[in-house]
C-alpha positions as CSV (number, residue, x, y, z in Angstrom):
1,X,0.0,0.0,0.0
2,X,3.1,2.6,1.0
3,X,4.6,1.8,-2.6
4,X,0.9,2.9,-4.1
5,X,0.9,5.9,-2.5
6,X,4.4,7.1,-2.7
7,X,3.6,6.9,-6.6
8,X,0.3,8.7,-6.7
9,X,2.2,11.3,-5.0
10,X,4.8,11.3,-7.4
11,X,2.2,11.4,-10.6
12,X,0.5,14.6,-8.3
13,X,3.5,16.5,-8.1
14,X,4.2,16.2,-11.9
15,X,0.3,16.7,-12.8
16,X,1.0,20.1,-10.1
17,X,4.5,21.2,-12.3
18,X,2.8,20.6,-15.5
19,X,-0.3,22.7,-14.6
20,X,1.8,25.5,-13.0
21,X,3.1,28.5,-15.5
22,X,6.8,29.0,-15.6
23,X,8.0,31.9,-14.5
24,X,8.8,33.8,-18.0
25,X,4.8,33.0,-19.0
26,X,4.0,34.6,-15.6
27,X,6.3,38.0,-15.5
28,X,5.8,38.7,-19.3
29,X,2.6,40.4,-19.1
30,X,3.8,42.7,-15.9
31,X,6.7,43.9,-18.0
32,X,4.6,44.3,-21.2
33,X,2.4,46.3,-19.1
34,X,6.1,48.7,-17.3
35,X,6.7,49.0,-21.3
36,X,3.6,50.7,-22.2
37,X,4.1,52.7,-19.3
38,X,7.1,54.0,-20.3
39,X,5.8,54.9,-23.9
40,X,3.0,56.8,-22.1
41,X,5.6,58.7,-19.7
42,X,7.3,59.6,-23.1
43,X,4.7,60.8,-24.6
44,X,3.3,63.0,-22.0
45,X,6.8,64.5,-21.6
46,X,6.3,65.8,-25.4
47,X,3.8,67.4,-24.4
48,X,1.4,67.0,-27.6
49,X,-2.0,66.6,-28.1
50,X,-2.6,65.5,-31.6
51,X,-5.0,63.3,-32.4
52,X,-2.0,60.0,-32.9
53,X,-1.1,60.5,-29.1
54,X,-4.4,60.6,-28.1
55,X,-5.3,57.1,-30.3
56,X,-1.9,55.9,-28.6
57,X,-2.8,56.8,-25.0
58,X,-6.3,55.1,-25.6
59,X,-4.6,52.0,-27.0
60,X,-2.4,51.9,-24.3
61,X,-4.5,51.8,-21.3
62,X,-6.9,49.2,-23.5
63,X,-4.0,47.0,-23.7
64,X,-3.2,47.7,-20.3
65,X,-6.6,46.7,-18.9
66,X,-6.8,43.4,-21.6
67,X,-3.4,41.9,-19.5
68,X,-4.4,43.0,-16.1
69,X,-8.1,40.9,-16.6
70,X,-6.4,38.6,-18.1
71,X,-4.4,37.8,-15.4
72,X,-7.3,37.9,-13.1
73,X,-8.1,34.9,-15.0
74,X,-5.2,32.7,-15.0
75,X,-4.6,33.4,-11.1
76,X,-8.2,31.8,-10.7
77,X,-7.2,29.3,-13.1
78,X,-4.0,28.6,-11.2
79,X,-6.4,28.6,-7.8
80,X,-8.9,26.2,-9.3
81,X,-6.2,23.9,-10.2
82,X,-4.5,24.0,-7.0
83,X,-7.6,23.3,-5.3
84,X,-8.2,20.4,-7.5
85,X,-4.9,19.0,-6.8
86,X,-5.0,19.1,-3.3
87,X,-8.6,17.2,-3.4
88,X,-6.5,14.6,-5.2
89,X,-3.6,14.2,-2.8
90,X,-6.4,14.0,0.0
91,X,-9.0,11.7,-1.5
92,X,-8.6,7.6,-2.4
93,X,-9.1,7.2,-6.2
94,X,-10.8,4.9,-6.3
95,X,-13.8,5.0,-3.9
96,X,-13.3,8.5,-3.6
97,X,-13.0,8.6,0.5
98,X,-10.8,10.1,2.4
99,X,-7.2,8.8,2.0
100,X,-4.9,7.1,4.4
101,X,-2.7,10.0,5.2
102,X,-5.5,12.1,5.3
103,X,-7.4,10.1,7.9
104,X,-4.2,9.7,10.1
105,X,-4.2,13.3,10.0
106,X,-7.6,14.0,10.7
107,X,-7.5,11.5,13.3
108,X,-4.7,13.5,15.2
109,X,-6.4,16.4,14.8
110,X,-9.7,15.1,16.4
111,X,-7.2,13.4,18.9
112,X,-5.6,16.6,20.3
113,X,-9.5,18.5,20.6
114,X,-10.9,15.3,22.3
115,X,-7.4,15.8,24.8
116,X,-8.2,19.8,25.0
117,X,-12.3,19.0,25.5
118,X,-11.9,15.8,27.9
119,X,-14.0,14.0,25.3
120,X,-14.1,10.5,24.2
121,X,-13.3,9.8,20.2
122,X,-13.8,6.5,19.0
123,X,-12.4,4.8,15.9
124,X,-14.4,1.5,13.6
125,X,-11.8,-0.6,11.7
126,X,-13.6,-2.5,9.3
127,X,-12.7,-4.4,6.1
128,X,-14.2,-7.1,3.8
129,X,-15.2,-11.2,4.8
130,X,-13.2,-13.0,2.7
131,X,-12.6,-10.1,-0.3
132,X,-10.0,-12.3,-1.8
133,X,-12.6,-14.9,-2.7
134,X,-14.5,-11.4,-4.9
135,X,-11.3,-11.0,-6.7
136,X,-10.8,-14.6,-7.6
137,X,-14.3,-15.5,-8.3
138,X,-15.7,-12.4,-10.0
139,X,-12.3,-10.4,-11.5
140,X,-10.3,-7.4,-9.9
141,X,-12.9,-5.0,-11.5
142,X,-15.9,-6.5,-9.7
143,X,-13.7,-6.5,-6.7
144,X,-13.4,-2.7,-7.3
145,X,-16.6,-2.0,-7.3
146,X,-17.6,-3.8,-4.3
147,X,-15.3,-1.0,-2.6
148,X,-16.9,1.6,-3.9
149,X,-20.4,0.3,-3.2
150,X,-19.3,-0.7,0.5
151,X,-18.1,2.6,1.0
152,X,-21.2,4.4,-0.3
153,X,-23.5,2.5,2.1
154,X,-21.4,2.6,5.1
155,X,-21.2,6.2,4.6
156,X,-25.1,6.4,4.3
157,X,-26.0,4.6,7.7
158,X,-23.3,8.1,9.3
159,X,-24.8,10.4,10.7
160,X,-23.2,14.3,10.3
161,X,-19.7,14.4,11.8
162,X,-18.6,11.2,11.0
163,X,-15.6,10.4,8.8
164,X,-15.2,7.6,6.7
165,X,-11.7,6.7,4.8
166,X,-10.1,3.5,2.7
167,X,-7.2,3.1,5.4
168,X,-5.8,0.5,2.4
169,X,-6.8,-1.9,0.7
170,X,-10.1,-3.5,1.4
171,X,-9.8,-2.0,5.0
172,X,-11.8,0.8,6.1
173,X,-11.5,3.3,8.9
174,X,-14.4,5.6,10.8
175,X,-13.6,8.1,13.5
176,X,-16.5,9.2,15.8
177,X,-15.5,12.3,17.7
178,X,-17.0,12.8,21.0
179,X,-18.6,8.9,20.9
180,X,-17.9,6.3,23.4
181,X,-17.6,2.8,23.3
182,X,-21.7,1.6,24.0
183,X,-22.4,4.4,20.7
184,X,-19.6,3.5,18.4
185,X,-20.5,-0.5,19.6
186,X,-24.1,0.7,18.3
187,X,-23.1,2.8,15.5
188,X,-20.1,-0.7,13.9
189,X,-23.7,-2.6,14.4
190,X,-26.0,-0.3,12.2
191,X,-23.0,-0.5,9.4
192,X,-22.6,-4.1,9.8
193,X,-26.6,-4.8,9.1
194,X,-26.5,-2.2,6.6
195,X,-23.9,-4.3,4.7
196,X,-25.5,-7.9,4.9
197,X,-28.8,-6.6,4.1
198,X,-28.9,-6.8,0.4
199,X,-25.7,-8.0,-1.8
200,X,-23.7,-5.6,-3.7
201,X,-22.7,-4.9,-7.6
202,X,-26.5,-6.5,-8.0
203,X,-26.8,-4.1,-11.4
204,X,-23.5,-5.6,-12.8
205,X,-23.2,-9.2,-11.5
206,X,-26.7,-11.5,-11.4
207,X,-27.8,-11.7,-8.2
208,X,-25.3,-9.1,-6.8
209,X,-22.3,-10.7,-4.6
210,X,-23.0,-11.1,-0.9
211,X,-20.3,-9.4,1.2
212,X,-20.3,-9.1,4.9
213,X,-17.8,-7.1,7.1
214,X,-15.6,-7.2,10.2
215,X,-15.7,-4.6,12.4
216,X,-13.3,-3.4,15.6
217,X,-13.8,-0.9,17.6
218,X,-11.6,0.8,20.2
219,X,-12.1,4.7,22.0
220,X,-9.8,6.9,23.5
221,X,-8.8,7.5,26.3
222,X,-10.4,3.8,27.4
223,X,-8.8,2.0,24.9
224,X,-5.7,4.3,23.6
225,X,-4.0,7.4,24.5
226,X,-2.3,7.7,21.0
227,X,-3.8,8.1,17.0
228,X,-1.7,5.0,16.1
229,X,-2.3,2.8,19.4
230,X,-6.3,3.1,19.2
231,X,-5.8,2.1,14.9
232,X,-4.3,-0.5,16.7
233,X,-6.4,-2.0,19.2
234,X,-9.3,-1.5,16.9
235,X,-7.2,-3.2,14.0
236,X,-6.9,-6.2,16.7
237,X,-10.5,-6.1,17.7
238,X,-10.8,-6.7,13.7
239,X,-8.7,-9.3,13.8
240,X,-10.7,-10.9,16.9
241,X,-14.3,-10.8,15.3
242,X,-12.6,-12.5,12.2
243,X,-11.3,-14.8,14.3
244,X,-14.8,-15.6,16.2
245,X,-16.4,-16.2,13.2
246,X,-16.6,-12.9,11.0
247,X,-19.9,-10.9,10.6
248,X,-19.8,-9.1,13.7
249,X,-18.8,-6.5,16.1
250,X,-16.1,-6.5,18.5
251,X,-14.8,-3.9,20.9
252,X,-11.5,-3.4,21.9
253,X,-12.5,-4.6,25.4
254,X,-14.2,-7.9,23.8
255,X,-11.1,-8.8,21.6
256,X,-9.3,-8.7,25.0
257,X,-11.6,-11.2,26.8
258,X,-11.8,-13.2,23.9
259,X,-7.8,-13.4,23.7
260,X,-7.7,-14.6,27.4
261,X,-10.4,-16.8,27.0
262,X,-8.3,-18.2,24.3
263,X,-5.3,-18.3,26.0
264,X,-6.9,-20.1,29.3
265,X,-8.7,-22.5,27.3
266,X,-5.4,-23.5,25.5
267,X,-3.6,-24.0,29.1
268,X,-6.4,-25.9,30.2
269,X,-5.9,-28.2,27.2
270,X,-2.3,-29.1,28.1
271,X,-3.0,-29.8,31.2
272,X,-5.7,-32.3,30.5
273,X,-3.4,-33.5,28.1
274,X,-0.3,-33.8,30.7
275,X,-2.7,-35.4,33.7
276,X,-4.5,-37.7,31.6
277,X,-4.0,-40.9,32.8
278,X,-2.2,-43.7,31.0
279,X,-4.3,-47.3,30.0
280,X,-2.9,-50.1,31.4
281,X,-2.7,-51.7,28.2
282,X,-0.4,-49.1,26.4
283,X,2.2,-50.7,29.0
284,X,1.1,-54.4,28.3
285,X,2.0,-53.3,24.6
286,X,5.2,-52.4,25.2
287,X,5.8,-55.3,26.8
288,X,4.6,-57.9,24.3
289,X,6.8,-55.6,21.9
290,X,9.9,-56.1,24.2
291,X,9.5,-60.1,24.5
292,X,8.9,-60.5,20.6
């Protein structure tokens, strides 16, 4: 994903150099304008008034006007196009969301008011149940647009507020400022439903394709006290409700209970296994074996 992005970048900042005027296209029409100036001053200073110097003088200050419009013009051309590529270097391609810089960014930002305000923020991590089967089964094109459909009704169950991004690949990220854990649990649920309700790319593909999500969720400050540590946590959450069975909801809290539940069930395993007792007749086979 970093190798993605570092060339988008790259094709950004040569779409930005191409757009932008060099610097002789830019100064050419101030020193046309100092020139005219200069034939004016002159022809004051001669102090006639025929009707040639008047024609000149009205020339002049037509010509004059013509440049300075016309670079009112190209400075909003040069603001239009700035502005366009700055949406670009913000904004995923392909689904159109929010990119992953831009969301870590944001994410800080909201971070350091929620730190200021003594307010929760909350963060849903969230990609695809078994994506890899859409690529392989339908093509990478119909995988494509079962991201941009999953982002477009995600982002219509959010309310106001809410920010949705592609974090990379087929994962996705929401932050919930001012939300705590019980809303955001509430808020991963709504999206979850929303998803499974009704298959996706149904125009393109007969009978759509029936994708369900994964969903973590983790909140500062119970959770996280850093942008990257709640990503984190909510990443592992993700990882969790895979783990459980996929097509559901799991806290960062949860995804911790579940680990140790985990964890103790596997120690209780081994020591079943190590106090198990032996048959008697595993020994009586070893000793038929010796004597033969």
């Amino acid at each position: 994903m970093d190798w993605k992005l570092g060339v988008f970048n790259e094709e950004v900042q040569a779409e930005k150099q191409d757009k932008q005027p060099s610097w002789l296209s830019t100064l050419f029409p101030y020193a046309f304008v100092v020139l005219i100036l200069l034939l004016l001053c002159k022809i004051w200073l001669l102090d006639k008034a025929g009707i040639v110097v008047r024609v000149t003088e009205f020339g002049a200050l037509l010509l004059i006007g013509i440049v300075l419009v016309r670079q009112l013009f190209t400075m909003r051309t040069i603001h239009d196009a700035n502005q366009h590529l700055a949406r670009l270097s913000a904004t995923d391609p392909l689904t159109g969301l929010p990119n992953h810089r831009t969301l870590m960014d944001t994410l800080e930002s909201e971070l350091e008011r929620a730190r200021r305000a003594d307010h929760c923020l909350s963060v849903i991590f969230f990609d695809g149940d078994h994506f890899k089967r859409v690529n392989d089964t339908y093509g990478h094109a119909a995988g494509d647009g079962v991201l941009r459909e999953l982002g477009a009704r995600v982002q219509s169950v959010l309310r106001a507020g809410n920010r949705l991004g592609r974090y990379g690949g087929e994962e996705f990220l929401v932050l919930l400022p001012e939300c705590d854990q019980e809303q955001a649990h509430h808020v991963a649920e709504r999206m979850r439903e929303a998803v499974a309700a009704f298959p996706l790319l149904s125009e393109q593909v007969e009978g759509g394709i029936k994708v369900t999500i994964s969903v973590g969720v983790a909140t500062y400050p119970l959770d996280a006290t850093s942008a990257s540590q709640e990503v984190e946590q909510a990443d592992q959450a993700m990882y969790w409700a895979k783990r459980l069975g996929r097509n559901r909801v799991l806290t960062s809290v949860q995804a911790q209970q579940a680990s140790q539940d985990v964890s103790l069930t596997g120690t209780f395993q081994n020591l079943h296994r190590v106090e198990k007792p032996v048959s008697p007749h595993r020994y009586l086979r070893q000793d038929m074996a010796e004597a033969l």
